[in-house]
N, C-alpha and C positions, 0 to 999 in steps of 0.2 A: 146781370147781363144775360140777353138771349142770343144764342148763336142759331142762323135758318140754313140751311142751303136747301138748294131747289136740285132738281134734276127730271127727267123726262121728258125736253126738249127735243123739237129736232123739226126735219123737212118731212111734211108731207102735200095731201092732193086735197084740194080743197071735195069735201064731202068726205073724208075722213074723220078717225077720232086720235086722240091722243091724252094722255094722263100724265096732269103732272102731279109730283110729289116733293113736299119740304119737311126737311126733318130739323127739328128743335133740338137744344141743348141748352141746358142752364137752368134758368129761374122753372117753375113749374107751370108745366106749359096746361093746364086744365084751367089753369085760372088767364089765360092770355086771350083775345080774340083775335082771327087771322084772319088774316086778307091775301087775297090777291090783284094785284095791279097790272097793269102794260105801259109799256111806252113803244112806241112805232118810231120810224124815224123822221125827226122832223116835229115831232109834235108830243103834247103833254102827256105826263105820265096819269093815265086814267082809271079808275075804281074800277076793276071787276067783279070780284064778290067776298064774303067775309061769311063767317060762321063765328059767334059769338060763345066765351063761354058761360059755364051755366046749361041754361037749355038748351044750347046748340041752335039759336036763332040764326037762317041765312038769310039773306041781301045779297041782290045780283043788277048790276046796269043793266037796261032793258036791251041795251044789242047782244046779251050774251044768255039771255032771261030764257027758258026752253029747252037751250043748249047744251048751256055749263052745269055740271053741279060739284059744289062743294061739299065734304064730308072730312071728318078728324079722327084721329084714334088716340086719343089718349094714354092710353100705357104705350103707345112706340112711338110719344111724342113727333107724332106726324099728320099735315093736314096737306088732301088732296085737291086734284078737283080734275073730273072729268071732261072732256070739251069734245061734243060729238057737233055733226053734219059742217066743219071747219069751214070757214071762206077764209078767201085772202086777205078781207080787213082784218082780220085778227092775228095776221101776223105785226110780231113785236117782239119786243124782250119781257117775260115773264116774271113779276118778282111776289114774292113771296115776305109778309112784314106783320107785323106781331105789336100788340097792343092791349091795353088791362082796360083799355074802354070798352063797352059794351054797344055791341051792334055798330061800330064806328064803320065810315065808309068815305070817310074824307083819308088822303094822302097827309093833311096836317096831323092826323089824330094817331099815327104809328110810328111809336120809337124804335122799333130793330126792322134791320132789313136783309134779307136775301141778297146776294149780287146778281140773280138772275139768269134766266136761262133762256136761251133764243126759239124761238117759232113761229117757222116758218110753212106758209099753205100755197101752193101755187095752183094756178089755175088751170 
């Protein structure tokens, strides 16, 4: 079993940044590959980015591609991800979800999940 929680949510002004952070518990998390997702309201919960492990391969949807970066820390079983110059499409619920497949970036391919964390950009 992987336990995630996220945190580092919140409101800000679109052209801001914001960092979020999920910390791991359980199984060993070097061997896991993370992702992070959104869901906004109203609509599907969508890939944002993943860092695989191993080489630490990243993948990002290309609305967030520039923007976002993904990064892990292995020994404080924690994987971030930075989200600089914010608009307001990318506000959503934040989650944070954990997987032994590699480079995965489908929502089908992660078994543990984060409950999420809100963020919000206003304009």
């Amino acid at each position: 079993q992987v336990q995630l929680v996220e945190s580092g949510g919140g409101l800000v002004q679109a052209g801001d940044s914001l960092a979020l952070s999920c910390a791991g518990s359980g199984r060993t998390f070097k061997s896991l590959t993370l992702g992070w997702f959104r869901q906004a309201p109203g609509k599907e919960r969508e890939f944002v980015t993943t860092i695989s492990w191993g080489d630490g391969s990243t993948d990002y949807a290309d609305s967030v591609k520039g923007r976002f970066t993904i990064s892990r820390d292995n020994a404080k079983n924690t994987v971030y991800v930075q989200m600089d110059s914010l608009k307001p499409a990318d506000t959503a619920v934040y989650y944070c979800a954990a997987t032994s497949k590699y480079r995965a970036t489908s929502s089908g391919d992660y078994v543990y999940w984060g409950q999420g964390t809100q963020v919000t950009v206003s304009s």
